[in-house]
Structures are given as C-alpha cells and as structure tokens.
N, C-alpha and C positions, 0 to 999 in steps of 0.2 A: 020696621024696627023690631030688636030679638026682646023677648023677654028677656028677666034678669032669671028668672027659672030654666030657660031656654040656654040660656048662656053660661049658667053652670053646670047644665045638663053636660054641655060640651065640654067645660072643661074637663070633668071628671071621666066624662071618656079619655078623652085625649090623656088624661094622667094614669088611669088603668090602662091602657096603648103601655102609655111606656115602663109602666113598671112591669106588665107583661114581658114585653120585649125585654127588660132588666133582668125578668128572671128567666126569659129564656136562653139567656148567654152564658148568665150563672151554672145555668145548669148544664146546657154544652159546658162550659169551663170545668166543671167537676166531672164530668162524666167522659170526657175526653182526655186521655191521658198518653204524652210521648216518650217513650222509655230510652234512653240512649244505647249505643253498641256497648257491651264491656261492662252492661250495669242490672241489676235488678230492684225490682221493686216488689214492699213484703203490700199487702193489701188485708187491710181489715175489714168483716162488716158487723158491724152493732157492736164492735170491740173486740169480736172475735177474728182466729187466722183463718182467712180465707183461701188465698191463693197468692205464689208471687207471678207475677207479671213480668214478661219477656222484653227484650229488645223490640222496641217498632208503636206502630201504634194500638191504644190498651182501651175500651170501654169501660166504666164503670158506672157503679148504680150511683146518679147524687144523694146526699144526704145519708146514705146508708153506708156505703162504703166507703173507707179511708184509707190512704197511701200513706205508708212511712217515709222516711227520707233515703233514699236509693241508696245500695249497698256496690260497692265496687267490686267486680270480679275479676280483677285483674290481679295478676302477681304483684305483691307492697315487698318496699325494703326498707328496711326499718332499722336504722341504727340505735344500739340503746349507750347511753352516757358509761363509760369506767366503772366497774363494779369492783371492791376490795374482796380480794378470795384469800381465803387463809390457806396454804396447801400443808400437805401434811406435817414438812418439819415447819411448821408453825412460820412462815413467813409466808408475811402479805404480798401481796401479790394486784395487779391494778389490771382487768379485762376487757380491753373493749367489744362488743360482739354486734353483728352483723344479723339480719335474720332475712330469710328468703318466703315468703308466707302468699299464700292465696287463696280466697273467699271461695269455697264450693258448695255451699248452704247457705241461702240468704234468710233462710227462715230460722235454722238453728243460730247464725252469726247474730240474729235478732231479738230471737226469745231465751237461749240457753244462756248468754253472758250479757251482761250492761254495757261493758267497754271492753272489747276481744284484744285491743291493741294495750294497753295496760294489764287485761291477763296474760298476754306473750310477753309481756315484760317479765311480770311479777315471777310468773313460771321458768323464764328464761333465766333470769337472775338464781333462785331454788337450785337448779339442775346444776346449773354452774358448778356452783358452791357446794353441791353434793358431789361431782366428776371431779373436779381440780382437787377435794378436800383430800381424796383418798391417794393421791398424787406428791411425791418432794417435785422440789424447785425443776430441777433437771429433767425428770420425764413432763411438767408442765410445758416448761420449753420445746423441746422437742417431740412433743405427741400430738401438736395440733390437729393433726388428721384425725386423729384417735377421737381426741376432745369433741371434734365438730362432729362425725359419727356418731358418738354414743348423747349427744345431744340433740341431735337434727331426731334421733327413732325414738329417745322421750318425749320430746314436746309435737313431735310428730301422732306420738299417741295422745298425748292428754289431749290433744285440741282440735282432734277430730270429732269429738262431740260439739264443738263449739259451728262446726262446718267449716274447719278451718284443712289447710294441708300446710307445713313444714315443708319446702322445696330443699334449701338447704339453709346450712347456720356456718357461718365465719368468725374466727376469731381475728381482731383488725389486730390488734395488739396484745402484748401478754407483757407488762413494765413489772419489773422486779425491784423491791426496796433501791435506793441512792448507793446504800451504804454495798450493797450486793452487786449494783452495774461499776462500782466502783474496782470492788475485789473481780469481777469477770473480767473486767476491762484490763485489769494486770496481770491478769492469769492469762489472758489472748495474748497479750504484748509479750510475757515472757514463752509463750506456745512459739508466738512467732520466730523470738529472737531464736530458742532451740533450734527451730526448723532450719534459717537462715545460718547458724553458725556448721550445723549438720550439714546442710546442702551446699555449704564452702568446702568442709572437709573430704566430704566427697569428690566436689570437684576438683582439689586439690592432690588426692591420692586419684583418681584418674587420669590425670594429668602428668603426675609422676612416672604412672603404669604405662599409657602411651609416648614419655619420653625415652623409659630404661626400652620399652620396646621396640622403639624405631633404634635406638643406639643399638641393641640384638642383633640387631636386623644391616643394620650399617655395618657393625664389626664382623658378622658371619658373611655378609655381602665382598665387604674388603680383602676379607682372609680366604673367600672362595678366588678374588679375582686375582691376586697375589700369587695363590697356590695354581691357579691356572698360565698363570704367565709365567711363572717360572717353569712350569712343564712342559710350557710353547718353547721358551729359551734354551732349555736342556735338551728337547728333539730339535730343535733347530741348528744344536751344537753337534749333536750328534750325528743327525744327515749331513750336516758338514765334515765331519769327521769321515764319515764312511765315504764322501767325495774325492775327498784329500788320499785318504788312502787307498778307493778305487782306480785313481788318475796316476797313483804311484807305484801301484801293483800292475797297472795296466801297461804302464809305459816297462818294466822290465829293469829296474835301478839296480845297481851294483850297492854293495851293504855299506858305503861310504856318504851314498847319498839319503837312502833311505834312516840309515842315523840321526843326520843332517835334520830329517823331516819330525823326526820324530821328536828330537829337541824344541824343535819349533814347536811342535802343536802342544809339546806338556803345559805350559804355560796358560794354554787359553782352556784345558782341561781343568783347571785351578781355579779358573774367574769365579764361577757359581757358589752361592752360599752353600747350595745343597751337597754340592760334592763336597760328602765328606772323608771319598776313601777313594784310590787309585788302581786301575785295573793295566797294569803294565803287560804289554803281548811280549810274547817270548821272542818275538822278532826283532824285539830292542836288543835282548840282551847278545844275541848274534852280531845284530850289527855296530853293538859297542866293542864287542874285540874284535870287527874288521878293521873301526876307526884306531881301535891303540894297534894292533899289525901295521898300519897303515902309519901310526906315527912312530913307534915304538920298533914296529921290527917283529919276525917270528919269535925271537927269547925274549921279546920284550926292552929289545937294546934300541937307541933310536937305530935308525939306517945312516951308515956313512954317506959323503959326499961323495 
C-alpha cells in the first residue's frame, strides 16, 4: 500500500512532466517561426528593431523576441473613391485614381508611417489637387498621360521613405459637372452633324467632278470616233473615186462617155458633210463640149436628120 506522501509525491511529478512538456512547446512555438513567399516579417527584441525575417523558416529567442504582423511585398492596387478637384477655371471636377504601389522596406513600412495605405491616399488625393488645379477643363481631359506622369514621380518621391515604390498611377476616370457633360455632349453632336454635312458635300461635288468627267471623256471619245469615221468614209470615197477613174482612163473612153462618168460620180462627191467645196478636173470641162458637139453640132446647131 502507497503512502499518501508517496502518492503525492507522484503526482506532483507527474504534474511538473507535464507543465514542462507545456512549456516546452510553448517555447518551440515562439521560437519557431514560418515566413511565407511574398512576405516579410519586422522582429523585435526587448522592444527594440532587431531584424526582418525572410521567406522560409525563422528561429527566434522566446520571450525575448517578437514578430510583428507580416508585411506584403508584393505589388497592392489600390483604388481610391472620386475625389472633387477644382481645376483652374474654377470647375469641379470628380477623379477616380488607380495606384500601382509596392512594399520594398518592411522595416521603414513599419516604423516610418502608422498606416502607409491611408498616407497614399492622403498624399495621392494632395498631389491631385495640386496637378489638376493648375490645369482648365480641357487640358484636364486630355492630359491624362501628363497627369499620371507627373503624379506617379511625386508620390513616387515622398514615399520612398515610407519603403514604399510608386509603380504607376491611373487615372480611371476624370467626370465633369452635369451641367458641362451636358454643353460637351452638344458641342459633339453639333462637331458631328458639321462633319457629316461636310463629308456629304464632298461626296457630292465628287461625284459631280467624276460625272462632268466621264461625260469629257464620252464627248472627246464620240467626237474622236465620228471624226475618224468620216475620214475612213472620205478615203474610202476617194480610192473609189481613183478606181472609177483608173478603170475609165484605162479602158481609153471617147469624151462622150467619160462625161457620162463624170455626171455620175458628182453626185456621190456631194454625200459627205465634210465636203464643203468641189474640185472639178479640167477633163469635165472638155468632155462637156464633146457632149454638146455631139448634141448640138460644131456651131452649136443640133445636127440634121
């Protein structure tokens, strides 16, 4: 049989066992530490900065040393809500912006600022309103590139003390008073209708230009082929003409017949428009007073029976 001294003897080992074992888990548990990829961890000892801690697995002192809550090294994008920018000629104006940012100092993101993601706000908002102020309506519009340049190397500067880098900066949006999308909206519509009534005119006096020009081009076409066919017609009259009269010169005619011929062909010398003037051979007028001799008589009497 145990004593009852005996028996508490044991327990109270058995209960130092296990708070030992308690706190030697604890202690691995503090003193073992898993950093993830992508993250950092800032490490304090006695309150002091000590070191940050890498990716993988980290020892630490228990009790002495403490971890902060892990800092993300990864590029953040960060939309911030519509900001009211007044630009130069005094109209508001509504901003939405975009930010491209990423943690490169887990120690400075830690100790130099409270909240890094509300000083990119606060600062972002600042800069805005100082870029856009000095800006009318119209270069606001149209300068985004500008705007996001000369905003991306301010805040690029102020907050690389923070451990911060500025990648880049977006503007999503840039809304103009009601009363102003209202007057642009009818200043487009009437740009438009300009263009569209322009760009009918045009096509219309082009239109014209390639009609009178094909017609040009038809009437000098017609009048070439007109003036060539009737110069086909008139040598074709003509080598007939020279036929007629080589066939009639060849055969050796008496001046009764060759008259005869020549009556005949004045006629078809007359058809052409062109012929405006006659070129009578001396040979007609020979064989016109062979024909009156022949009807008439040498004094021009007829001839008796």
């Amino acid at each position: 049989m145990i004593a009852p001294s005996e028996f508490l003897g044991q327990i109270f080992v058995i209960a130092l066992l296990v708070v030992l074992g308690i706190f030697v888990v604890v202690v691995l548990i503090r003193a073992i530490r898993i950093v993830p990829q992508a993250y950092a961890g800032v490490v304090e000892r006695l309150g002091r900065y000590h070191k940050t801690l890498q990716p993988g697995l980290n020892l630490l002192v228990p009790f002495i040393d403490r971890m902060r809550p892990l800092v993300d090294m990864r590029e953040q994008v960060v939309s911030f809500p519509p900001q009211p920018v007044i630009t130069e000629d005094n109209l508001v104006v509504s901003i939405d912006t975009v930010i491209y940012f990423q943690v490169t100092d887990a120690r400075a993101a830690t100790y130099e600022i409270a909240n890094y993601l509300a000083g990119v706000e606060q600062l972002t908002v600042t800069t805005l309103r100082n870029v856009v102020g000095g800006l009318n309506l119209e270069e606001a519009l149209t300068s985004r590139d500008n705007i996001n340049g000369q905003l991306r190397v301010v805040l690029d500067e102020a907050t690389g003390k923070w451990g911060l880098r500025v990648n880049r900066v977006e503007l999503k949006a840039i809304d103009p008073p009601v009363s102003i999308q209202d007057s642009m909206e009818k200043q487009m519509r009437a740009e438009r209708d300009r263009r569209a009534v322009i760009l009918t005119a045009e096509g219309t006096k082009q239109s014209q230009i390639l009609e009178a020009e094909g017609a040009r081009q038809s009437a000098i076409l017609n009048a070439e082929g007109d003036a060539k066919a009737q110069v086909l017609r008139a040598e074709a009259e003509a080598e007939a003409i020279k036929i007629v009269f080589g066939a009639i010169h060849a055969g050796n005619p008496d001046s009764k017949l060759l008259a005869y011929e020549y009556l005949q062909t004045l006629p078809k010398l007359a058809e052409g428009d062109s012929n405006k003037m006659w070129i009578i051979p001396s040979e007609l007028t020979e064989a016109l007073k062979g024909i009156g001799q022949g009807f008439f008589g040498p004094g021009g009497t007829p001839p008796k029976a």
